[in-house]
N, C-alpha and C positions, 0 to 999 in steps of 0.2 A: 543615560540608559545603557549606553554600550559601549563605556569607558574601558571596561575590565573584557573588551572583544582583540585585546591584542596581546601578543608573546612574542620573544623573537623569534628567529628562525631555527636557533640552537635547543629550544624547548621541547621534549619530548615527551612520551609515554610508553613506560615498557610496561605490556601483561605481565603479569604471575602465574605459573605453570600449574602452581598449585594452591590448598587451600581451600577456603568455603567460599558459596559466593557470598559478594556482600551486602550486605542490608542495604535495600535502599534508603535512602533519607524523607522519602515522600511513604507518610502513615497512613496504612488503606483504609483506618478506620475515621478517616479525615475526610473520604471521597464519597462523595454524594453522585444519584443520578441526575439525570437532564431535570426529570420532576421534580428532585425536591432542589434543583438549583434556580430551579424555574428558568427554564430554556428553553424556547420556543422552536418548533422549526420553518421552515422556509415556506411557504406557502404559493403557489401557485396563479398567477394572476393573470386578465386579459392584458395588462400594461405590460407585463414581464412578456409576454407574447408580442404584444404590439414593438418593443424596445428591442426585441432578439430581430425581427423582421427588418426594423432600422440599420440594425449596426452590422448583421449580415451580407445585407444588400447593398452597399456599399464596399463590400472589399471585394480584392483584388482575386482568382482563383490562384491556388499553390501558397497560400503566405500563410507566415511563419507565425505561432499566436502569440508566443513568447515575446514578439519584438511587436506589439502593438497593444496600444491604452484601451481596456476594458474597458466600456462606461460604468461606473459605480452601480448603477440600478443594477446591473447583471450581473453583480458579486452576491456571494452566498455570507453568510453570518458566521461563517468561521475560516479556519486556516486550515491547509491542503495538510497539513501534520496529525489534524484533527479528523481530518476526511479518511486519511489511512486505519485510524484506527475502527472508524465505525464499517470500514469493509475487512476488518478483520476479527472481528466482533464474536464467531462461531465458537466460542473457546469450551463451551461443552464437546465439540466434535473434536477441538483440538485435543483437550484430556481423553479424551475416549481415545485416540490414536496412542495412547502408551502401555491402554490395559487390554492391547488385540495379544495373540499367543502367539501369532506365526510372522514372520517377513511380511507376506503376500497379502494379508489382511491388514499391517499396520502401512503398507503401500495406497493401497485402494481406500484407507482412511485419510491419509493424506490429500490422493488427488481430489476424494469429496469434501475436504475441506478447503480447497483452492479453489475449486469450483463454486463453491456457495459462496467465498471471497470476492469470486468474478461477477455472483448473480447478484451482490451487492450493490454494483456499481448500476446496475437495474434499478434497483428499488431506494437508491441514495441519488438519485440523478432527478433535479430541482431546476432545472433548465437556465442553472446559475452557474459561478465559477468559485470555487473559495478563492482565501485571501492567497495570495503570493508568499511564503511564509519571507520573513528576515533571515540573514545567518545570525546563525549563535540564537534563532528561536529553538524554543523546545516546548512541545504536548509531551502531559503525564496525565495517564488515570488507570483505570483498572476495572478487572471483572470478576465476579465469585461464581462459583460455577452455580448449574439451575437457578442463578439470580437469590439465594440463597446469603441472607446476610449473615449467618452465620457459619458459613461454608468456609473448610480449612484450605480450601484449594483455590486458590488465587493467582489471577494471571494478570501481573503488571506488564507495561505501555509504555516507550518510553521512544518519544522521535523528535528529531534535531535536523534543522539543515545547514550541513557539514561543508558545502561547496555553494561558493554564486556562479562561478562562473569553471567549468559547468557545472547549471543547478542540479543539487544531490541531495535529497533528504533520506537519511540512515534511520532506521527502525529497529525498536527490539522489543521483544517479548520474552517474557521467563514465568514458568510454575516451579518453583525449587521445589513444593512437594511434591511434582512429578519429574523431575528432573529435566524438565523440558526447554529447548531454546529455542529464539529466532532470531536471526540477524540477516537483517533485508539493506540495499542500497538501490533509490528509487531515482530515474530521471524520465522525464517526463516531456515531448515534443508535438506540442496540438498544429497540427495543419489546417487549414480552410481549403476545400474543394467544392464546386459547387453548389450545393446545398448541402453537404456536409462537413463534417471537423472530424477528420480521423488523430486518436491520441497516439501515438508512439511509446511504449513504455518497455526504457532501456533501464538495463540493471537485472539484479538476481536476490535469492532470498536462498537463506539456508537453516534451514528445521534439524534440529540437534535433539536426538534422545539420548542418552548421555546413557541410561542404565541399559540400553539398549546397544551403546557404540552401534550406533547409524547418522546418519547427514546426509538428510534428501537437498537438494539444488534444484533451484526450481525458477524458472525464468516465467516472461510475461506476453500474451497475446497484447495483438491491438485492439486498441476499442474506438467505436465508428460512432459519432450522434449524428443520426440521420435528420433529414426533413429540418433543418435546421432553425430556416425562417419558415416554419409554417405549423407543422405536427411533432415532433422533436422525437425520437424514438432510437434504442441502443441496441446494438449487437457487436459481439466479438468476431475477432478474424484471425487469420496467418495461425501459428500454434501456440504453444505451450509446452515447454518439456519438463519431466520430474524423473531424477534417477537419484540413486544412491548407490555409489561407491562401494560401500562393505557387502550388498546384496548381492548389488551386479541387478538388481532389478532397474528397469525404467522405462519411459514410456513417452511417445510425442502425441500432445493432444492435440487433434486439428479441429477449426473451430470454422464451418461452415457458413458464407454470407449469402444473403439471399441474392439469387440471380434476378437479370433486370423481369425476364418473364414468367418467373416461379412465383408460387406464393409461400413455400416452404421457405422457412424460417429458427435460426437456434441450434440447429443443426450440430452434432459433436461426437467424433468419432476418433478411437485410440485404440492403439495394439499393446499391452501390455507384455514386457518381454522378462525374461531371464537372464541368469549370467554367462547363460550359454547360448544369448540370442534366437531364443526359443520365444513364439510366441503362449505365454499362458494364460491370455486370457485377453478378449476381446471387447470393445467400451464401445456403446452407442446411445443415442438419446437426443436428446434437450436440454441443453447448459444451464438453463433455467427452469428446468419441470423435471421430467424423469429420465432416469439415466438407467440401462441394462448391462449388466457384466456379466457377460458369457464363458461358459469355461468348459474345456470339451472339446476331443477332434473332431469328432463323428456325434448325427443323434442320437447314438445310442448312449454315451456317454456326458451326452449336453444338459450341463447346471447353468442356472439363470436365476441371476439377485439382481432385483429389483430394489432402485432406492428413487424418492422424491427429493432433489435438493431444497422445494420448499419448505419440506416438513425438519430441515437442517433450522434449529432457532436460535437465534442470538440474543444474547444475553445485555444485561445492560451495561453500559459503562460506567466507571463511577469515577467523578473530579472532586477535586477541592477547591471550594469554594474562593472566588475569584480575591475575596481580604486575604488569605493567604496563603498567595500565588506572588512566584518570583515576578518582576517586572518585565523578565523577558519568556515567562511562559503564554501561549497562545491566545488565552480567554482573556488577562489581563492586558496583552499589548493591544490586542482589537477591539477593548471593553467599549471602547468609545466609538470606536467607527462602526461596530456593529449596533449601538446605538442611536446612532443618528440612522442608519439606513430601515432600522426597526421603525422607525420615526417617520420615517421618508424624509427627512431632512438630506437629499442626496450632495446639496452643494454644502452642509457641514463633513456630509462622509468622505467627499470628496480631499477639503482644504485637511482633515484629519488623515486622511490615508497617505497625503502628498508628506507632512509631515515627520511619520515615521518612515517614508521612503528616501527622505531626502535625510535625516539622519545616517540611514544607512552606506548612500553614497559618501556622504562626507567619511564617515568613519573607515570606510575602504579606502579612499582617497589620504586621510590620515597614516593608516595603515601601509600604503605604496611608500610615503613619502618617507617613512622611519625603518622602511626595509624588515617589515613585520611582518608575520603570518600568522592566520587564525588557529585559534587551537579547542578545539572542542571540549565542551564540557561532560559529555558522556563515552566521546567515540574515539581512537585510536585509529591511525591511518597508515595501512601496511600495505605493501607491493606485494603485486604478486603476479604469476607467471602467467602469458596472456595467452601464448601456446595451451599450457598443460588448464588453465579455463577453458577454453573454449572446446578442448579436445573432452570436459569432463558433461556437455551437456550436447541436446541431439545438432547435428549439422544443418536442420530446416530452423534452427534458431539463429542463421548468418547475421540476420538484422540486427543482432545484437554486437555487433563489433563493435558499434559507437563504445558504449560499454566496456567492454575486454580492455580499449587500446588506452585506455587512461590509465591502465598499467600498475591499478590500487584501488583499494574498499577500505573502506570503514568500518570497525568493528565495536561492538558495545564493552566497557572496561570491563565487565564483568564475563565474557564471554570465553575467556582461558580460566576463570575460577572454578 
């Protein structure tokens, strides 16, 4: 299965500065949604409850999740590659961000589309965990805009994890009729504290409008599951920054946790600035309900838009069906272990889940011994300056050095076309 997971170390990838991009090799009119793949989702249970209470309770407070065995009942039916894309899913708001006229409005499209990203993880939160993906996995599928099968405006998906150690899974998204990009690099650090699992999520993402020459960077709050063993419930924290470079616009979103004796909740507040460190406009609300963009020094001159993140809709996703799917794309490698857990057969999901992990090990272990290194099948890995990063996003994003100091990203082959 992961023969063809080695090169040496002399193997490389140069972009093309120029050019069209390239066709992908995955045909959209291949890709079905969850309904007609017949895909179920996760459902909810007293046992899933009772089994969170188990394995909670039993650990240690401060430890690390990454370094400890899930029990299989508590795994979700798909891969963390797959989970990315169902909270990025918005891809009507994302098109709509290239037909605004001004800066300041294609700005404020953006941050409402990160934010319905974030209120995602709200409404995708199954009180399970996906799969751990492999390296050299990769998710493909895609969306048409208003769900619209015959829509010429399409937005492919395309995520791989590029690094085991440390774990990195690289993302990208593209509409070439809108000339639109993303190129995201994601790591991901769950803690156990008391009753809760705070996520850590190091890495950045970068939103390319190309007819536009703009590139917003756009970094990641933490996310907190609360009540862990008992009522399970999500909010964000710490911030979030969005700026772009060519505007000079940008913006830190600070994302409000409930105090031990408050009942206020969701909380989200932003200064939106200029290139002349002007504030233009001021952001408050609910991360998950409605948000207020204020603009104006004085009342006499105060404008106020009003938007609902939840009336932001996502669209479906569409795959190709699992017969023909590479063997190391996501729904195929898990076919079976999602199977058995579907089943409840948890001691088949189990002896099935050990087995492609232990493939993995060996084939890293192979890979040490022949003086190999991995080479992606979609991603190109460039350095780059961990100064002139860090100094391009707001300075309340410190927590993100883990990040910066690896000293390189990943980029999609298509991303200099």
């Amino acid at each position: 299965m992961f023969d063809n997971y080695f090169v040496s170390k002399k193997a490389s990838y140069k972009p093309s500065g120029s050019g069209s991009p390239k066709k992908s090799s995955i045909n959209p009119d291949d890709e079905l949604t969850d309904e007609e793949n017949k895909i179920s989702k996760n459902s909810i249970s007293d046992q899933t409850k009772e089994n969170l209470f188990k394995f909670f309770s039993n650990l240690a407070d401060n430890l690390d999740l990454t370094r400890t065995q899930i029990p299989v009942q508590l795994l979700s039916k798909k891969s963390l590659l797959e989970s990315y894309a169902d909270l990025m899913s918005h891809v009507d708001q994302l098109i709509k961000i290239t037909d605004e006229k001004n800066s300041e409005d294609r700005f404020i499209g953006v941050i409402l589309w990160v934010l319905a990203s974030l209120l995602s993880i709200k409404s995708e939160f199954d009180h399970k965990k996906p799969f751990n993906p492999v390296l050299g996995e990769v998710f493909n599928c895609s969306w048409k805009a208003g769900d619209d099968p015959n829509s010429k405006h399409i937005v492919s998906y395309t995520a791989e994890k590029v690094s085991h150690h440390p774990l990195v899974c690289a993302v990208y998204l593209e509409c070439i009729e809108k000339n639109l990009k993303i190129n995201a690099n994601i790591m991901t650090k769950p803690i156990y504290s008391g009753t809760s699992v705070k996520i850590e999520i190091f890495g950045e993402m970068i939103l390319r409008l190309d007819d536009k020459n703009e590139e917003y960077n756009i970094t990641f709050p933490k996310v907190y599951a609360r009540s862990v063993v008992t009522d399970p419930w999500i909010e964000l924290g710490d911030s979030c920054s969005i700026s772009c470079a060519q505007t000079g616009l940008k913006a830190n979103i600070e994302f409000e946790v409930k105090s031990f004796y408050g009942d206020t909740i969701n909380q989200v507040f932003a200064e939106l600035k200029n290139k002349n460190e002007e504030v233009f406009c001021k952001m408050k609300g609910e991360w998950d309900a409605k948000l207020e963009f204020i603009f104006g020094k004085n009342e006499k001159d105060r404008i106020i838009k009003s938007h609902n993140l939840r009336d932001i809709s996502r669209q479906k996703k569409r795959v190709r069906p699992i017969e023909i799917q590479e063997d190391y794309e996501s729904r195929k490698l898990w076919k079976d272990v999602e199977e058995a857990l579907k089943n409840e057969d948890y001691q088949q999901a189990y002896n099935l889940k050990n087995i492609i992990e232990k493939q993995q090990r060996l084939t890293d272990k192979l890979r040490k011994e022949k003086n190999l290194t991995y080479l992606s099948k979609n991603f190109y890995k460039t350095k780059i300056n961990y100064d002139k990063l860090a100094s391009s996003f707001s300075s309340k994003t410190s927590n993100n050095s883990e990040y910066f100091k690896l000293g390189y990203r990943w980029m999609h082959k298509n991303w200099s076309c």
